[in-house]
N, C-alpha and C positions, 0 to 999 in steps of 0.2 A: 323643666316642668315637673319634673321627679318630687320636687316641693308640698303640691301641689296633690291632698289627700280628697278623697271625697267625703265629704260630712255625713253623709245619709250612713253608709256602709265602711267607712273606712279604708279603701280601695286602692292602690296608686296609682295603678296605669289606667289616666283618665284620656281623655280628646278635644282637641278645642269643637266648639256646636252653635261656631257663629257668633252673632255678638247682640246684645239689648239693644233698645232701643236709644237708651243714653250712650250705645258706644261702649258699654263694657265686653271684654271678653266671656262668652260663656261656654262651659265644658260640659260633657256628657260622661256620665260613669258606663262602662259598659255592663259590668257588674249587675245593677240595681236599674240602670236605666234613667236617673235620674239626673235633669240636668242644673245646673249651678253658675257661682261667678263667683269669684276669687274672696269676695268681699261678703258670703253669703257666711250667716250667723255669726258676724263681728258688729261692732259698734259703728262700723262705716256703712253694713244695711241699713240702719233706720234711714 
């Protein structure tokens, strides 16, 4: 999961924060507090 950066803040040590509602994984920055999915500001968001 070391991969695996936060978008908002830059971060690395993130946490998984449960998962959407389609079933993706999502992670929590501890950092910034902000939470995300893997796929968040790529071309597979739209």
């Amino acid at each position: 999961m070391s991969a695996i950066r936060c978008p908002f803040c830059d971060h690395s040590k993130i946490y998984q924060h449960g998962r959407t509602r389609k079933g993706a994984q999502r992670f929590k920055c501890p950092t910034c507090q902000q939470t995300f999915t893997e796929t968040f500001d790529t071309l597979y968001y739209l």
